[in-house]
CHARMM internal coordinates of N, CA and C (Angstrom, degrees):
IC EDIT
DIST 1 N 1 CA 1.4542
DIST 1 CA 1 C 1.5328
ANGL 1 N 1 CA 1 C 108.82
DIST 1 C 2 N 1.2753
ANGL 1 CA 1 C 2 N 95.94
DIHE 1 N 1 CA 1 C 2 N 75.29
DIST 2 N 2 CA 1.9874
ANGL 1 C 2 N 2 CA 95.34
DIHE 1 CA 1 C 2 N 2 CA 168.19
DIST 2 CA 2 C 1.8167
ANGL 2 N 2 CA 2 C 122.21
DIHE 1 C 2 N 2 CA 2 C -83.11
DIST 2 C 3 N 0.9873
ANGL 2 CA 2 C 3 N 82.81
DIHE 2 N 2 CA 2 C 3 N 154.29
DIST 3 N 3 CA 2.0193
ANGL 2 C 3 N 3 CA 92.98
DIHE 2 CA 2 C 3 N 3 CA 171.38
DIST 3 CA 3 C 1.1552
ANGL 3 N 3 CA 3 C 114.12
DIHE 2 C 3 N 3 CA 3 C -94.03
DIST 3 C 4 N 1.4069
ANGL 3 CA 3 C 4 N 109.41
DIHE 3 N 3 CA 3 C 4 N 121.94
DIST 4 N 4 CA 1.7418
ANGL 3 C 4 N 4 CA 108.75
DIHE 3 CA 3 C 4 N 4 CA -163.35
DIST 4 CA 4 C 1.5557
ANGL 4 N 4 CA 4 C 97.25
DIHE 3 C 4 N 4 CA 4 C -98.61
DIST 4 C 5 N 1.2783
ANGL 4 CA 4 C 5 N 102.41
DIHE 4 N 4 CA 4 C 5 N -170.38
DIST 5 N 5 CA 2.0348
ANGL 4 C 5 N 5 CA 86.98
DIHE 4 CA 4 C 5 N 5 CA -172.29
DIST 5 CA 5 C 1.6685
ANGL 5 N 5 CA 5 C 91.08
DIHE 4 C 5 N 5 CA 5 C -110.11
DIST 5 C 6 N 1.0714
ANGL 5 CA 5 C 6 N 169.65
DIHE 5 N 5 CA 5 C 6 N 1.64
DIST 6 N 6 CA 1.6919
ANGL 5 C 6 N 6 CA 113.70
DIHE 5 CA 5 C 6 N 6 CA 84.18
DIST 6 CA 6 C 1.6438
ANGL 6 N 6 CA 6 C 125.28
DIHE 5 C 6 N 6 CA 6 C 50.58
DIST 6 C 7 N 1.4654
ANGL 6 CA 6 C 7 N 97.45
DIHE 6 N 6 CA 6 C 7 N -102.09
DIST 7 N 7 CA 1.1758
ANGL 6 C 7 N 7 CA 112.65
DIHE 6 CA 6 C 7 N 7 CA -176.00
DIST 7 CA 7 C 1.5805
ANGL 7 N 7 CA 7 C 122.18
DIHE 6 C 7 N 7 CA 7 C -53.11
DIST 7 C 8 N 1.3666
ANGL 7 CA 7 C 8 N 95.00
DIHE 7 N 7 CA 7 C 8 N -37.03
DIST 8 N 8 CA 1.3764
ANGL 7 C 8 N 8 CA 116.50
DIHE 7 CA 7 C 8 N 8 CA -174.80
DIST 8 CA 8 C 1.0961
ANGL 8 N 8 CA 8 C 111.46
DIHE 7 C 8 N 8 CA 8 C -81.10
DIST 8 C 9 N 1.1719
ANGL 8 CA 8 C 9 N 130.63
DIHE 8 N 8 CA 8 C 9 N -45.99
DIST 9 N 9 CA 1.7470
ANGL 8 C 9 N 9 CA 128.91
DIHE 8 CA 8 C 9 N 9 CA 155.68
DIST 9 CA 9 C 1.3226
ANGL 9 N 9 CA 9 C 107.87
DIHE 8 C 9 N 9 CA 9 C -39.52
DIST 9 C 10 N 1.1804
ANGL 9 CA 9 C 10 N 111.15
DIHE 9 N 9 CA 9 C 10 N -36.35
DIST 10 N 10 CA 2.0939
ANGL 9 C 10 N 10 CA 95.36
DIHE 9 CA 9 C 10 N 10 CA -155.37
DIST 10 CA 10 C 1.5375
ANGL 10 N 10 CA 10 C 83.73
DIHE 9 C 10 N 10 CA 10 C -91.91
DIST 10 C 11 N 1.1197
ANGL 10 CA 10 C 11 N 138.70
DIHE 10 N 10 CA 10 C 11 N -58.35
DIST 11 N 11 CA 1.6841
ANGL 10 C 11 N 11 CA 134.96
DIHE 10 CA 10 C 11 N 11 CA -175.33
DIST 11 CA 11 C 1.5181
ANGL 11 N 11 CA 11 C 93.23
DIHE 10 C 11 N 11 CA 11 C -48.06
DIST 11 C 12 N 1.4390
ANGL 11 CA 11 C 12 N 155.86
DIHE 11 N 11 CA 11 C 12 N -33.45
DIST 12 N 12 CA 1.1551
ANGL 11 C 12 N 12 CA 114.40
DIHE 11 CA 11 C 12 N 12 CA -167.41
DIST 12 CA 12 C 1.9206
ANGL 12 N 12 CA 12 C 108.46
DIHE 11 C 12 N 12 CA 12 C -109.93
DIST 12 C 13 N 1.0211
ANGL 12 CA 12 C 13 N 97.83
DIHE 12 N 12 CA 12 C 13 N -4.92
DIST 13 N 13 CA 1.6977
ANGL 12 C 13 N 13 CA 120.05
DIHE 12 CA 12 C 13 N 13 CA 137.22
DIST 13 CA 13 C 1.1428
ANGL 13 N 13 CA 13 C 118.45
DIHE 12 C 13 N 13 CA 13 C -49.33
DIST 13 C 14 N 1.0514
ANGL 13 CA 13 C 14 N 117.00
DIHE 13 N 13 CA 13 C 14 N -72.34
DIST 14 N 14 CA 1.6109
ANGL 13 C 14 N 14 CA 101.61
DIHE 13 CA 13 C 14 N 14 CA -178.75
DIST 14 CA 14 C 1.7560
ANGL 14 N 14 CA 14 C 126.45
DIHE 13 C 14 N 14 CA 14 C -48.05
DIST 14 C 15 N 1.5905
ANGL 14 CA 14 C 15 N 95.65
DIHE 14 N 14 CA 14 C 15 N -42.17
DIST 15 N 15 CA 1.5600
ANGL 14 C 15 N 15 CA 129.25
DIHE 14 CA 14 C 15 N 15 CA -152.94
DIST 15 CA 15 C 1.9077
ANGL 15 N 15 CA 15 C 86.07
DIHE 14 C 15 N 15 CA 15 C -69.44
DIST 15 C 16 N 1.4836
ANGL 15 CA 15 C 16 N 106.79
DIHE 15 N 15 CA 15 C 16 N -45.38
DIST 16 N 16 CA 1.5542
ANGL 15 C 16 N 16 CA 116.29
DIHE 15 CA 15 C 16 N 16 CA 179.92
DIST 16 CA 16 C 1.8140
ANGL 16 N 16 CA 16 C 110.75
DIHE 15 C 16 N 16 CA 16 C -55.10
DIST 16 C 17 N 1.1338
ANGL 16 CA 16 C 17 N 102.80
DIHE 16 N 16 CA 16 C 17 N -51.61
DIST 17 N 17 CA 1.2547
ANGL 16 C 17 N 17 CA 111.63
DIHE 16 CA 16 C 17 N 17 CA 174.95
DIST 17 CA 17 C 1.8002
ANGL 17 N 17 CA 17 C 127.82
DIHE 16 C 17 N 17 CA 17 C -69.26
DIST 17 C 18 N 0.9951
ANGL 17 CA 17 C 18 N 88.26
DIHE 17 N 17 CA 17 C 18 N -14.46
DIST 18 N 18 CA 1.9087
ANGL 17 C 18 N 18 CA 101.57
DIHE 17 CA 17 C 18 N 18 CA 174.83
DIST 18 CA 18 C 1.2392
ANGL 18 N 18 CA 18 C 100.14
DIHE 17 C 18 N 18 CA 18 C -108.03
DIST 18 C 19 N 1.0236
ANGL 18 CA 18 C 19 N 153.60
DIHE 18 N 18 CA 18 C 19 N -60.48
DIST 19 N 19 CA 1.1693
ANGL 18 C 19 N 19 CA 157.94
DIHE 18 CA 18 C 19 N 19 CA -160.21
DIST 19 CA 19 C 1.7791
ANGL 19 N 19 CA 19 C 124.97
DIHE 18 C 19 N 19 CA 19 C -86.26
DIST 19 C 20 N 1.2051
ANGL 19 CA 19 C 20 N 103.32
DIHE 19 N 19 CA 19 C 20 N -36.78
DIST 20 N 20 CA 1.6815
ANGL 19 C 20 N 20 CA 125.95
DIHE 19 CA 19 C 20 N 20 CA 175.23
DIST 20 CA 20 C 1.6912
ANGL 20 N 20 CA 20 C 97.71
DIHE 19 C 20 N 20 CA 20 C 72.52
DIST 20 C 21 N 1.2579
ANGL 20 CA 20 C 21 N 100.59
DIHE 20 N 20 CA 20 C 21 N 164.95
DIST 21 N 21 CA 1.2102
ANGL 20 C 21 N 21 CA 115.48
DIHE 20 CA 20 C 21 N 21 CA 171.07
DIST 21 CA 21 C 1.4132
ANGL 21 N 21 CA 21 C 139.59
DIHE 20 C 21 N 21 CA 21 C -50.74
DIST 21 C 22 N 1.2677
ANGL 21 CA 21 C 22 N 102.56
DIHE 21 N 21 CA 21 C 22 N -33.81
DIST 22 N 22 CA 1.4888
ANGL 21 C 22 N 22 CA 115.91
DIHE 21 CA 21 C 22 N 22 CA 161.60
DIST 22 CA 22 C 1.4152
ANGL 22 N 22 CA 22 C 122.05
DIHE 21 C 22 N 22 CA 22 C -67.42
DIST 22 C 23 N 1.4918
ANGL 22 CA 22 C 23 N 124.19
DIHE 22 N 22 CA 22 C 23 N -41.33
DIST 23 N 23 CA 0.7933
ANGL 22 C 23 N 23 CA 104.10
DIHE 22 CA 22 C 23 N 23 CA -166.92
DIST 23 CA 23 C 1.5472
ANGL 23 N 23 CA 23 C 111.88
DIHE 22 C 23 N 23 CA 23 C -107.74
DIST 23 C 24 N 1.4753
ANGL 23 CA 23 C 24 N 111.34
DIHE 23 N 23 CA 23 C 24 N 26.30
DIST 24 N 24 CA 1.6996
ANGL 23 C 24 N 24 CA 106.58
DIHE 23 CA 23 C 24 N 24 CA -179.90
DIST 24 CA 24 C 1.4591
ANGL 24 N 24 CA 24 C 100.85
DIHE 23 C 24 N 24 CA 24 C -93.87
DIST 24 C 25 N 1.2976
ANGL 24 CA 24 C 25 N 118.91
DIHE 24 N 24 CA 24 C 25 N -13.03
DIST 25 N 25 CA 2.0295
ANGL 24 C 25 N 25 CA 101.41
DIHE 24 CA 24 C 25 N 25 CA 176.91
DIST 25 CA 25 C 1.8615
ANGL 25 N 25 CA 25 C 101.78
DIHE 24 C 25 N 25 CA 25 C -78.77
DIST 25 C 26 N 1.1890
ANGL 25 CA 25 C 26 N 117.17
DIHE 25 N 25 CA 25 C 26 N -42.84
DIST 26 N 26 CA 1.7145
ANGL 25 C 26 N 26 CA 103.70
DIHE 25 CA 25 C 26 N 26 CA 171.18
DIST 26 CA 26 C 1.3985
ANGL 26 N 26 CA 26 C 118.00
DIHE 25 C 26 N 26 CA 26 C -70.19
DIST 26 C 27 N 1.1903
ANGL 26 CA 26 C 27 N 116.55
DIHE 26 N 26 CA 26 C 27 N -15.38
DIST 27 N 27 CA 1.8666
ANGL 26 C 27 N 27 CA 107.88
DIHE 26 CA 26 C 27 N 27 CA 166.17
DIST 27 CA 27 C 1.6781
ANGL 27 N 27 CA 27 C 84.51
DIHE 26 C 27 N 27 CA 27 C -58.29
DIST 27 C 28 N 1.3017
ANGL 27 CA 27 C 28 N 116.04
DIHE 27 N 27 CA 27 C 28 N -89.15
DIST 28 N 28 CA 1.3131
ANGL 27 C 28 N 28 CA 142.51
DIHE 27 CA 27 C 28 N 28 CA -155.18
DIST 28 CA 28 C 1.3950
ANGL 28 N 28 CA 28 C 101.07
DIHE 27 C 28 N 28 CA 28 C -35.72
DIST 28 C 29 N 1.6871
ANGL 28 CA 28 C 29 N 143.21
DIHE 28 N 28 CA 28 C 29 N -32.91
DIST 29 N 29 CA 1.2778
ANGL 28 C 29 N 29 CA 150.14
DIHE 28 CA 28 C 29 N 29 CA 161.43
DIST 29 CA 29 C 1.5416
ANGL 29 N 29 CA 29 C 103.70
DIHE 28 C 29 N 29 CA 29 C -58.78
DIST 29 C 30 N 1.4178
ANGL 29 CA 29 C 30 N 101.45
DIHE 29 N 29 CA 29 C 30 N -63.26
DIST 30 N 30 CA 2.0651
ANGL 29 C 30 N 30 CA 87.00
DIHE 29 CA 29 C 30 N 30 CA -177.14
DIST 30 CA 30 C 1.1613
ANGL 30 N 30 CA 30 C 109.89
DIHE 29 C 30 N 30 CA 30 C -67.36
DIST 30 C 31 N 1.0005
ANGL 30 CA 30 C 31 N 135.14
DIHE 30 N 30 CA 30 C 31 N -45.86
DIST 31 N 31 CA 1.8786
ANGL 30 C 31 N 31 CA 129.05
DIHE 30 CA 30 C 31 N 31 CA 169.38
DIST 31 CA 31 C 1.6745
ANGL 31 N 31 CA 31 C 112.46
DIHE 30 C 31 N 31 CA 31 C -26.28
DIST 31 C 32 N 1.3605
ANGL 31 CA 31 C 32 N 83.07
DIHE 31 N 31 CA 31 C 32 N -43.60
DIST 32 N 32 CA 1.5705
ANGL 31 C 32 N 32 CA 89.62
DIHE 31 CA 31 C 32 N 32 CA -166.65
DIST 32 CA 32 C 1.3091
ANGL 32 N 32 CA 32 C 119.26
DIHE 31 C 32 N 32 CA 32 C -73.20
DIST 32 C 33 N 1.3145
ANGL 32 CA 32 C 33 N 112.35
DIHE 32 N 32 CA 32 C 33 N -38.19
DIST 33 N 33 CA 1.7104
ANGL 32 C 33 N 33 CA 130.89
DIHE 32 CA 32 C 33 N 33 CA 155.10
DIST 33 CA 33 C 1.4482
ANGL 33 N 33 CA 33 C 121.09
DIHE 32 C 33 N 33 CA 33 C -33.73
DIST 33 C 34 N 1.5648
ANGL 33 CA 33 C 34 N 103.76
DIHE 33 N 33 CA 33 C 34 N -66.54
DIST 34 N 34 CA 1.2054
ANGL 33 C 34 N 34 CA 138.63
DIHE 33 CA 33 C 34 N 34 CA 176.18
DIST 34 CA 34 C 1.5770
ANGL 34 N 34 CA 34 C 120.21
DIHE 33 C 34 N 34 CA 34 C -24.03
DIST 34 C 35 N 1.9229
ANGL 34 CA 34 C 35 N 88.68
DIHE 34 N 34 CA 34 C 35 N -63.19
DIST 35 N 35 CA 1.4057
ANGL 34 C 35 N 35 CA 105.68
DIHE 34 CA 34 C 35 N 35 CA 167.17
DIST 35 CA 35 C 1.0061
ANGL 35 N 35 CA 35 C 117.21
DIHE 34 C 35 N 35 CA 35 C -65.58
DIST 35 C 36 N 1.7661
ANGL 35 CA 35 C 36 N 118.13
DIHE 35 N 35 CA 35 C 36 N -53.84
DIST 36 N 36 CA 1.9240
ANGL 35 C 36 N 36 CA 108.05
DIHE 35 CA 35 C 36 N 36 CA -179.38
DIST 36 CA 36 C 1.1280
ANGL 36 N 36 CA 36 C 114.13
DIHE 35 C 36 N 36 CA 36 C -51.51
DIST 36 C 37 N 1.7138
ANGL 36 CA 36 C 37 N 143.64
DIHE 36 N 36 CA 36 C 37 N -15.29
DIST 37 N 37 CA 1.2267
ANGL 36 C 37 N 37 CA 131.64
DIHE 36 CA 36 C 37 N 37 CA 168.72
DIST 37 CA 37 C 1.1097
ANGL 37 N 37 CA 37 C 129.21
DIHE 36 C 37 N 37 CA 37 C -75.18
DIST 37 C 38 N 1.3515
ANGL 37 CA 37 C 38 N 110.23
DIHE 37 N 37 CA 37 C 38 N -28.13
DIST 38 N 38 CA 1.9267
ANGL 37 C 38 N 38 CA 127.51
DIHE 37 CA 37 C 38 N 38 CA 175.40
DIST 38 CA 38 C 1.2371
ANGL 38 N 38 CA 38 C 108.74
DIHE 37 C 38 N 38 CA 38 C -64.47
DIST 38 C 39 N 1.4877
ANGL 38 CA 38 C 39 N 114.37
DIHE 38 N 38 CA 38 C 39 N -39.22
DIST 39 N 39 CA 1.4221
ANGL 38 C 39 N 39 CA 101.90
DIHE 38 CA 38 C 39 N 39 CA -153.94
DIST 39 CA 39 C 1.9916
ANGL 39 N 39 CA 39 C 80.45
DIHE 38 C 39 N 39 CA 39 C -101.93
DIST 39 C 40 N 1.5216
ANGL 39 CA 39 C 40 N 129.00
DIHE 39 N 39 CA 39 C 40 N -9.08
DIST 40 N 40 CA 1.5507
ANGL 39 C 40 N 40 CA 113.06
DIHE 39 CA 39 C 40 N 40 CA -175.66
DIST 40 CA 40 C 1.9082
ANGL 40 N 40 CA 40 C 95.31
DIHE 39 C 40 N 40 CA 40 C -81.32
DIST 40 C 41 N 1.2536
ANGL 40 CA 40 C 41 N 98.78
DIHE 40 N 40 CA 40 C 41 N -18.98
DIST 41 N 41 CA 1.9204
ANGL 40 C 41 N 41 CA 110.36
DIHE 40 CA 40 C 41 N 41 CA -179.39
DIST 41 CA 41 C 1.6134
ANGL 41 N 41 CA 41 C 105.26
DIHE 40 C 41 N 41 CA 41 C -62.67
DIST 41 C 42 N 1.5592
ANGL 41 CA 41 C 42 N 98.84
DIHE 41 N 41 CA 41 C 42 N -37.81
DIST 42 N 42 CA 1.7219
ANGL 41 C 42 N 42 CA 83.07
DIHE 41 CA 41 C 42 N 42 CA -169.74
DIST 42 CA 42 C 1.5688
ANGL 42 N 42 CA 42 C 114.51
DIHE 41 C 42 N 42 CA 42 C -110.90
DIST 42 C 43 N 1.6143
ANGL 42 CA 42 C 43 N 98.59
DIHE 42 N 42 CA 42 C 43 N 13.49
DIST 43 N 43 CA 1.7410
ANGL 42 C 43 N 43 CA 101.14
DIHE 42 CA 42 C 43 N 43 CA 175.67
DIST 43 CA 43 C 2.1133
ANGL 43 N 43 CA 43 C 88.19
DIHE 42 C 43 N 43 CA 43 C -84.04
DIST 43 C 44 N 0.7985
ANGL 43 CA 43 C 44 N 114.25
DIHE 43 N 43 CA 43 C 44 N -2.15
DIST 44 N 44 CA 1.2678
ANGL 43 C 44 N 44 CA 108.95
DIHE 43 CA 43 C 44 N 44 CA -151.70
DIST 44 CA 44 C 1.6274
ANGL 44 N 44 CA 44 C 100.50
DIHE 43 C 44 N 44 CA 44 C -97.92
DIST 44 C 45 N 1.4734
ANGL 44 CA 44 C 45 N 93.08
DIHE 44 N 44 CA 44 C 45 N -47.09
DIST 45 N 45 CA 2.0262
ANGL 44 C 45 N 45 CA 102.07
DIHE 44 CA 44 C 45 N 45 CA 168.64
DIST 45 CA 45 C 1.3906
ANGL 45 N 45 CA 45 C 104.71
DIHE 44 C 45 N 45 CA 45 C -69.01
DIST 45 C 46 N 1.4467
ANGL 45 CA 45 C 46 N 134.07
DIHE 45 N 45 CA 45 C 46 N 16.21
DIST 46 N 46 CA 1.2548
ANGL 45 C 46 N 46 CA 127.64
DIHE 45 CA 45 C 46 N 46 CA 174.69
DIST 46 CA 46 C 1.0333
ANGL 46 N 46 CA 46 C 123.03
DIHE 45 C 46 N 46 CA 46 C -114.84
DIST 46 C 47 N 1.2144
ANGL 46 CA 46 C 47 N 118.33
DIHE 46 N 46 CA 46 C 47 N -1.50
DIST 47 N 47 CA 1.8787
ANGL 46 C 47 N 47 CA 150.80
DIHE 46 CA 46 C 47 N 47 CA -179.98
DIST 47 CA 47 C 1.2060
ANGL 47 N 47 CA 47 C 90.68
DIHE 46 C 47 N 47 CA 47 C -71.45
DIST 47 C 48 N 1.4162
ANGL 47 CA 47 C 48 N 120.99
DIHE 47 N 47 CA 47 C 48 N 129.89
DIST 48 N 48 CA 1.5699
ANGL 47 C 48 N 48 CA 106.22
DIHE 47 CA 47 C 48 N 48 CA 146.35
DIST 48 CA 48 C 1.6263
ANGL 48 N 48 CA 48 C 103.74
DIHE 47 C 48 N 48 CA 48 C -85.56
DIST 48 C 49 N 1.2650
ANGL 48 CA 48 C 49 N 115.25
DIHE 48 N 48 CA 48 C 49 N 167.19
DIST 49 N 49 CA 1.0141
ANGL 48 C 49 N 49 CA 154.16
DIHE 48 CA 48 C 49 N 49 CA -145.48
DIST 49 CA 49 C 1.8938
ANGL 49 N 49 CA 49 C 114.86
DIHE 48 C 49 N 49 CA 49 C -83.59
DIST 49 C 50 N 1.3580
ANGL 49 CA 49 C 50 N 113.79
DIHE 49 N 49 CA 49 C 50 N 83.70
DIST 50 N 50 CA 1.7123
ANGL 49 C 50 N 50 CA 110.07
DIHE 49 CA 49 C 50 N 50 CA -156.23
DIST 50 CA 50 C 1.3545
ANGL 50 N 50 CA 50 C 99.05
DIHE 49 C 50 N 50 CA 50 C -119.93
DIST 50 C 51 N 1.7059
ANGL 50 CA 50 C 51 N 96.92
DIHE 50 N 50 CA 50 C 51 N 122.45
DIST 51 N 51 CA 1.5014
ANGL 50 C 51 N 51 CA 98.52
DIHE 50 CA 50 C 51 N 51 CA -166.74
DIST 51 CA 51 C 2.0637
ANGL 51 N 51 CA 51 C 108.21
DIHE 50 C 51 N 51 CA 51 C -67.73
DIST 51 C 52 N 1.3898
ANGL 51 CA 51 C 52 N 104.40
DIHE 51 N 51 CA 51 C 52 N 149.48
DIST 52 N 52 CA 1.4639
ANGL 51 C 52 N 52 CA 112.07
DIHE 51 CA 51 C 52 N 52 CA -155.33
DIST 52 CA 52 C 1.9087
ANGL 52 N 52 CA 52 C 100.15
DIHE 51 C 52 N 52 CA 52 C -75.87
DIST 52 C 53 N 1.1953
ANGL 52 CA 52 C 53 N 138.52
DIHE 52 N 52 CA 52 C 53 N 151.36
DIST 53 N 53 CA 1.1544
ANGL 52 C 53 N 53 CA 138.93
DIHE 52 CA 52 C 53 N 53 CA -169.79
DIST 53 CA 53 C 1.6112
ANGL 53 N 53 CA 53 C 118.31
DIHE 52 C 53 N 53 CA 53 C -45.12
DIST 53 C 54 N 1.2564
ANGL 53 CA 53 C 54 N 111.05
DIHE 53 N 53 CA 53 C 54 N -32.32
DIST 54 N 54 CA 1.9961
ANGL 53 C 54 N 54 CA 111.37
DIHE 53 CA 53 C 54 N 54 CA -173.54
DIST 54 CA 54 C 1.3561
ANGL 54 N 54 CA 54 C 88.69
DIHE 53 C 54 N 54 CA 54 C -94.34
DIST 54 C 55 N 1.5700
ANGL 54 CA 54 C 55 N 141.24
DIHE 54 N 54 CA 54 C 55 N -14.84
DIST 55 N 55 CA 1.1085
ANGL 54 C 55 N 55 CA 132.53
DIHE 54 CA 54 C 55 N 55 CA 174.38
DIST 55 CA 55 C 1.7827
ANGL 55 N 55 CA 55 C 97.43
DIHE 54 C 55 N 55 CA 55 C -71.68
DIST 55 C 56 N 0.9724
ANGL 55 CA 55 C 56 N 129.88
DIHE 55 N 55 CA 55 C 56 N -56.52
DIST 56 N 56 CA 1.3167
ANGL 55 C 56 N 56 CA 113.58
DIHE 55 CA 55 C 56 N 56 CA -166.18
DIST 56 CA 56 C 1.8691
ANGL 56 N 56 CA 56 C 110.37
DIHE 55 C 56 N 56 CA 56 C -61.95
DIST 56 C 57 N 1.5423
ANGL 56 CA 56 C 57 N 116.14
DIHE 56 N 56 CA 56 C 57 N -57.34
DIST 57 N 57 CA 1.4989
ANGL 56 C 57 N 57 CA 99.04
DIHE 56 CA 56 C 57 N 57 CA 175.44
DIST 57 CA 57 C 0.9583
ANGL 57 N 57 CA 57 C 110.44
DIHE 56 C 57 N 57 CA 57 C -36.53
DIST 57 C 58 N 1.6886
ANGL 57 CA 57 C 58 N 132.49
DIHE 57 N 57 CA 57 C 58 N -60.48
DIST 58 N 58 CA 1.0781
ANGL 57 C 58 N 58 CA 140.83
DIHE 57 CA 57 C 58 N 58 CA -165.28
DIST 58 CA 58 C 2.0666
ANGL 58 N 58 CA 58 C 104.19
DIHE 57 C 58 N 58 CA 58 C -29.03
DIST 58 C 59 N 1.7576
ANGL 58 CA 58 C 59 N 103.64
DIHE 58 N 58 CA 58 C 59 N -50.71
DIST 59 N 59 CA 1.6470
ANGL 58 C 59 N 59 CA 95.10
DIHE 58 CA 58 C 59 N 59 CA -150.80
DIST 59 CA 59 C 1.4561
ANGL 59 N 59 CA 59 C 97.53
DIHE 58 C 59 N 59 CA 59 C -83.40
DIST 59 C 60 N 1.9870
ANGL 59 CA 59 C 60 N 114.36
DIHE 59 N 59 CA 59 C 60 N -26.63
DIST 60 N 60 CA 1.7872
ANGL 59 C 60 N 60 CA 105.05
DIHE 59 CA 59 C 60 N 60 CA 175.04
DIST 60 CA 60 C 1.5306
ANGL 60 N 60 CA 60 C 117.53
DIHE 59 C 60 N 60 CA 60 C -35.02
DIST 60 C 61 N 1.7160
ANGL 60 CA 60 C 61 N 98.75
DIHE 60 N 60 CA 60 C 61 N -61.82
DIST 61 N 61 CA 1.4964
ANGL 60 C 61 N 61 CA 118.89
DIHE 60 CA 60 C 61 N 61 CA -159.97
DIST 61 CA 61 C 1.4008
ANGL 61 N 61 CA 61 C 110.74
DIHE 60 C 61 N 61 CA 61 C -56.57
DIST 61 C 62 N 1.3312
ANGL 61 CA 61 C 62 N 125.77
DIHE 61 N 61 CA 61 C 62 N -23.16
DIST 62 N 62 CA 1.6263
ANGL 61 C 62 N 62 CA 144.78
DIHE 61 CA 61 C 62 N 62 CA 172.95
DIST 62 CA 62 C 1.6956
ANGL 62 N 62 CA 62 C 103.88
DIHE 61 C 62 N 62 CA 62 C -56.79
DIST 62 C 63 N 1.6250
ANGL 62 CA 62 C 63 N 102.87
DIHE 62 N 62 CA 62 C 63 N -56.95
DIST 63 N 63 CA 1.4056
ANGL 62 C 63 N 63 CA 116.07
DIHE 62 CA 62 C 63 N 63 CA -157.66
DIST 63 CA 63 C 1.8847
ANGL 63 N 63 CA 63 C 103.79
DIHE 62 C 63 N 63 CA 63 C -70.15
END
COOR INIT
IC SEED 1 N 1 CA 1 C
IC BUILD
């Protein structure tokens, strides 16, 4: 089931007509945001886990 451009014409037709011209480049800016945060969210769950610098004095001075 592909989207032919067709489809894609009439969805951004519509999107023109609901939205107006002005305001489809700031949809298209927060989208864009939106995404750089999702994907900076899940570079981040991919980190392992490094304790932060005052965390480490912190565990010597304990020992």
């Amino acid at each position: 089931m592909n989207i032919g451009w067709q489809e894609i014409l009439l969805i951004l037709l519509i999107a023109l007509l609901l939205f107006g011209a002005k305001k489809i480049p700031d949809l298209a800016r927060g989208l864009g945001k939106g995404i750089r945060e999702f994907k900076k969210g899940l570079s981040e769950i991919d980190k392992p886990l490094e304790p932060e610098k005052g965390d480490e004095a912190k565990s010597t001075k304990e020992e």
